[in-house]
N, C-alpha and C positions, 0 to 999 in steps of 0.2 A: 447829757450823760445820765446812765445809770444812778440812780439810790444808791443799788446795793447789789450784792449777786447770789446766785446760788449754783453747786454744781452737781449735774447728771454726768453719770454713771453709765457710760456706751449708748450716747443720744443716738443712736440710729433707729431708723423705720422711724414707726408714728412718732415715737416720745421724741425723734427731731424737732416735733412741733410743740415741744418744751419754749423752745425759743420765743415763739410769738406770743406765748402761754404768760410765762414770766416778764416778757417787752410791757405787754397789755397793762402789769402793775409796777413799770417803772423797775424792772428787774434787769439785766444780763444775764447770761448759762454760761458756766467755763465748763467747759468741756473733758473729762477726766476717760480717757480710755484704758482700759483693763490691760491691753493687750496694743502693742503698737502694729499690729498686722492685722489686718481686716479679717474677721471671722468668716467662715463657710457660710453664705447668702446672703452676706450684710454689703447694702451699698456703700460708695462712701459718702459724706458729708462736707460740706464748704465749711472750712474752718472757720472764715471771715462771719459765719455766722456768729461763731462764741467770742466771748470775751480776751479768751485765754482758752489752748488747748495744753492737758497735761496727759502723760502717756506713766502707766504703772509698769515700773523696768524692774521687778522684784525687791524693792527694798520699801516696805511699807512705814516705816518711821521718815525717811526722805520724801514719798510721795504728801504726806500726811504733813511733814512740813511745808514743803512748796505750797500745797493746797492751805492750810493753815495761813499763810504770809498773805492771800487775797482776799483773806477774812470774808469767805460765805457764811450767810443766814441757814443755808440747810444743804446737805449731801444725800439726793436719794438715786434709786438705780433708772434706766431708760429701757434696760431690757433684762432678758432674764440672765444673761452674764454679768449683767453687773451690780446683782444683790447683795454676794456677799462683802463686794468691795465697799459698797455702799455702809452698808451695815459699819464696818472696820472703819472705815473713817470718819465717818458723822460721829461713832462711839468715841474715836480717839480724839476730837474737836468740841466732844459736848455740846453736840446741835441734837436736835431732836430725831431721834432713834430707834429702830427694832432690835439695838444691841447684836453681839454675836454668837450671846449662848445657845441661841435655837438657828441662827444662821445658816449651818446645815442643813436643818430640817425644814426650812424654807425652799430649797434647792432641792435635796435629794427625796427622789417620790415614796419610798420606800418608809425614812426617814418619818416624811408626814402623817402616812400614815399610823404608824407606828404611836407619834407622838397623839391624834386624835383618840386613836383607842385608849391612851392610860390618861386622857386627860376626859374619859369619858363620853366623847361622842361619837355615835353609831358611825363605823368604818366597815371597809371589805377587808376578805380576807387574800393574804400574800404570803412571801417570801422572797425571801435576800439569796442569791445562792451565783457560784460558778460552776457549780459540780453539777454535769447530768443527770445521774443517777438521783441524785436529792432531788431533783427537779420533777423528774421523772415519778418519783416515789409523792411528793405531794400533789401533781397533779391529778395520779390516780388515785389517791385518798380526795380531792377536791369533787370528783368525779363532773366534771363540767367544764366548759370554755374557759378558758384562760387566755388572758393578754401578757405578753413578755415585749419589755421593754427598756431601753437604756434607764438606770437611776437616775444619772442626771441630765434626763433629752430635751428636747423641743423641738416645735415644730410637728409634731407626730411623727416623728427621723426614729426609724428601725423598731414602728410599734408591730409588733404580729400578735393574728389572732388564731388560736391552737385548742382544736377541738380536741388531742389525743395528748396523752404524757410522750409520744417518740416526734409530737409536731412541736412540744415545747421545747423539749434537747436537740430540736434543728434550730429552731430558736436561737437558741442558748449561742449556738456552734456558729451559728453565723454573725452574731453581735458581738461573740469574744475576741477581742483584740484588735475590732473597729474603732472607728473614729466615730463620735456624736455628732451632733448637730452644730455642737458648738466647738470642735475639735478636742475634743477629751477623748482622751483611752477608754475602751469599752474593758472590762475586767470582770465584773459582775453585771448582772442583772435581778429587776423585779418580777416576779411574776403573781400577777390579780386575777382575781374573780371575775370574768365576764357579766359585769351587772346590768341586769334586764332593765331596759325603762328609757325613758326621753332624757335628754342631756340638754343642760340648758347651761350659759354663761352668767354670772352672778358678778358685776365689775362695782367695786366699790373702793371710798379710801378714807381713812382713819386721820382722827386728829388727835393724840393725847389718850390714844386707848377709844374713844368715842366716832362710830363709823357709820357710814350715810352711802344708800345706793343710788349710783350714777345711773346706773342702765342692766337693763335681764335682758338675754337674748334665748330665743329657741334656738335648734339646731338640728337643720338636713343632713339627713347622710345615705350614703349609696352603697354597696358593696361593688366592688370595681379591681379591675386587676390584681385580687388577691386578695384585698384589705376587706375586712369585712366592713368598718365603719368610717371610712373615709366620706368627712366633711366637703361638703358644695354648696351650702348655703348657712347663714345666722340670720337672724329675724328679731326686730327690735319689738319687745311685747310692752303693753299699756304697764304702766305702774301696778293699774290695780286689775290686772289679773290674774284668778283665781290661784296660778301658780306661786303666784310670787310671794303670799302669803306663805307657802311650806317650806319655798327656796329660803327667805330671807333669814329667821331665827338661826336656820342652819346655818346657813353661811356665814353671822357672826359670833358661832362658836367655834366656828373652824378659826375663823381671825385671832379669837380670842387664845387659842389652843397653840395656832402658831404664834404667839407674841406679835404679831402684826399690831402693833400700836401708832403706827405714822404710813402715812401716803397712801397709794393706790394699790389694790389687789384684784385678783384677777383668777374667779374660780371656776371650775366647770364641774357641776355637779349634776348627776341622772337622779332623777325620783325615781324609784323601784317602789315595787310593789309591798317592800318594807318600810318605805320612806327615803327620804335625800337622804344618798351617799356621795363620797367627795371621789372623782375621780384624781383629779392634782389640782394646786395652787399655784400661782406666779402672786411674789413679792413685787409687783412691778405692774405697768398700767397694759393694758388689755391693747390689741391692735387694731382696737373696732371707732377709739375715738374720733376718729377722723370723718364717721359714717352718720355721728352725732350731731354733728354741728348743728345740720341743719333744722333733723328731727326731735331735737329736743331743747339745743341752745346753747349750750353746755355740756359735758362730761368729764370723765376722769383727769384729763389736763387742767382744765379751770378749777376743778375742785380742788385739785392739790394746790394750785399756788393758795388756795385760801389758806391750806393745812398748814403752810410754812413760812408765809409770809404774812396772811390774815386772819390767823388763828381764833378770834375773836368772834369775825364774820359767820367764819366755817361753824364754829361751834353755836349760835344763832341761828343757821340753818339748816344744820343736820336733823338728818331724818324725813325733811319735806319730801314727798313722794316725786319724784321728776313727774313730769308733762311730755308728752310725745305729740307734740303738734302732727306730724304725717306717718305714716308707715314708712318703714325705710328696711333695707336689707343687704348685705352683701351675700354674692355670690360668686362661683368658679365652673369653668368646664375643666370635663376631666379628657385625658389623653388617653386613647384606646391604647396604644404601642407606641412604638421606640423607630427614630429614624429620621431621613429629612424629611420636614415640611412642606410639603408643595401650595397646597391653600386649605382654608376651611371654607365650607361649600355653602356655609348657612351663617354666617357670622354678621352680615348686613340685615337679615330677620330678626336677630337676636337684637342688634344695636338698634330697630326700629319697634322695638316692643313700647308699650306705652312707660310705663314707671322707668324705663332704663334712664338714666342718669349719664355714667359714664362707663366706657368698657374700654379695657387696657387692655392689648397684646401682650403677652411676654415673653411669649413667642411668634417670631414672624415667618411667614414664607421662604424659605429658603438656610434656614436654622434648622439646628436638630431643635428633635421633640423628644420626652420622653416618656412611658408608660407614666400616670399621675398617682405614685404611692403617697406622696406627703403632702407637705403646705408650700413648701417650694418647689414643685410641679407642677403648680395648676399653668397650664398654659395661656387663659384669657380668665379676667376677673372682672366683675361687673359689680358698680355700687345704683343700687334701684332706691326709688321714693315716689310716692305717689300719696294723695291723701285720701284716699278709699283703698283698706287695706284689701280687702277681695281681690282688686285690679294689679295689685300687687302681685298676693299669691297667685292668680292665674297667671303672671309673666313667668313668676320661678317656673311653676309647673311645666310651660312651653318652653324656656330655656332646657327641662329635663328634655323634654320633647325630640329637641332641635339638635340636643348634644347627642353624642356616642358615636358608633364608627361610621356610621353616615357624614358627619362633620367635615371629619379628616382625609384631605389625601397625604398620605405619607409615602413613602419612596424606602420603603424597608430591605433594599438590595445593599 
């Protein structure tokens, strides 16, 4: 039997592998779901894996109790929906906590930024708005690219990119009154600064206020059906390179600014030609751990149980720079159009590249496909590793190669 337990907060996708995370040191997961209906792209999960499954039916002093009565060591979230629940309940059980006073602004993009600027760290510039006209009016004082996007989105669900103040207010017009990512009401929106520069993923997790990096990743990106910066590849870089030194300070003043004093975070920040700026933050562990394992040994999974169960450990080796044993990388094809699938033409070239590891379908022959705008579109995903990172990047590069409307046949009648 278990020691003891601890409970996540919408264990779906990777933070599923909370499980084996916390098993590893004599742990359980009970299981706490936000929501008793499965969100928009969330698999579901084998109950029999948790301890205990608890569903939040709106009354926060009864979940808190129930949860309370199985006496966990720590409450933190699994995904980005269940941060602030997380936050709410670890606070109301006195386990170790990010609290709720910035809980918000953990979640809402706008929010964040907002709070780095008065807490002094170099942000972009935005606004909050549902009115066109105000949208309209600051884009053209912006005079530049602007990103408008759901407050509180994910996945990169309804980001557009808007070269004119009347491609903002289409923007605006077609997100109002939509559903997010994570089925929220769209009502308002952000609208950002288009910031010039490389984007890189910054996944780290905190113990007690004191924070240590699991992994930096680069990031590919295409322009493709619309999107200007739609993601197709992330790339796990050496500890010690040259970027990582500019990423990192930054990134733990963003932690610091959001109150991020427990568990794992999860930033994507561009270096511009000003310096790191923060594009958004997730309160919550990255979905890249999975790609770790091998090339490094460990990541933001293993590191959190130390944060909450072996606090001790953690704070004895916080800071150590990871080790990247091999190159490793995830990547995705993108979908030219919309329609049924007949086959892809080149997908056994791809699967026979060298570094190729493993390559998922997620869509098959004879399913619809659709145009690839978001992160739940990619229609085949592919995890590479090789230990000559070169052999690597030239696989990505031929995967670019190999994809686009050559790929697909589709049946658009």
């Amino acid at each position: 039997m278990p020691d003891f337990q601890v409970a996540v907060v919408d264990a779906f996708g990777t933070s599923h592998r909370y499980v084996d995370a916390f098993a590893a040191a004599g742990c359980a997961v009970i299981h706490v779901r936000s929501t008793p209906d499965l969100l928009p792209g969330v698999a579901p999960v084998d109950p029999a894996r948790f301890s205990h499954t608890l569903f939040d039916e709106g009354n926060l002093d009864d979940l808190a109790g129930r949860l309370a009565a199985l006496r966990p060591r720590a409450v933190l979230p699994g995904r980005e929906s269940g941060v602030e629940l997380a936050d709410a309940l670890s606070e109301r059980l006195g386990l170790p906590s990010n609290g709720t006073v910035l809980s918000a602004t953990r979640r809402d993009k706008y929010l964040q930024i907002e709070r780095l600027r008065a807490q002094g760290v170099p942000a972009m510039r935005q606004l909050r708005t549902g009115d066109a006209a105000e949208l309209r009016a600051w884009h053209a004082e912006l005079g530049r690219t602007a990103v408008v996007k759901p407050l509180r989105g994910a996945l990169g669900h309804g980001v557009r990119f808007c070269d004119s103040p009347d491609e903002s207010a289409a923007a605006l017009a077609a997100l109002r009154n939509a559903t997010s990512a994570l089925g929220e009401r769209i009502t308002e929106v952000v609208a950002q600064e288009y910031l010039t520069g490389a984007e890189y993923i910054v996944n780290t997790v905190s113990c007690e206020g004191v924070h240590t990096v699991t992994d930096v990743w680069s990031t590919d990106r295409v322009t493709a059906n619309g999107v200007r910066d739609l993601v197709v590849a992330q790339i796990l870089l050496r500890s010690d390179d040259p970027c990582v030194d500019d990423l990192v300070p930054y990134a733990f003043r963003v932690l610091d600014a959001l109150g991020i004093r427990h568990g794992p975070a999860h930033l994507e920040i561009k270096l511009t030609p000003d310096g790191p700026r923060l594009v958004e933050a997730g309160a919550r562990p990255s979905g890249l751990p999975y790609h770790v394992a091998d090339a490094i040994g460990e990541g933001q999974l293993e590191w959190a149980v130390d944060a909450y169960v072996r606090p001790r450990r953690f704070l004895a080796r916080a800071g150590t720079p990871y080790r990247r044993k091999v190159a490793a990388a995830w990547a995705a094809l993108v979908s030219p159009a919309s329609g049924r699938l007949v086959r892809y033409r080149a997908l056994d070239e791809v699967r026979e590249l060298e570094s190729v590891r493993e390559l998922t379908p997620l869509v098959r022959p004879g399913e619809e496909i659709a145009a690839t705008t978001w992160d739940l579109g990619y229609p085949v995903v592919l995890s590479l590793r090789h230990p000559v990172e070169a052999v690597l990047r030239r696989d990505l590069n031929t995967v670019r190669y190999l994809d686009g409307a050559a790929m697909y046949e589709i049946d658009t009648a």
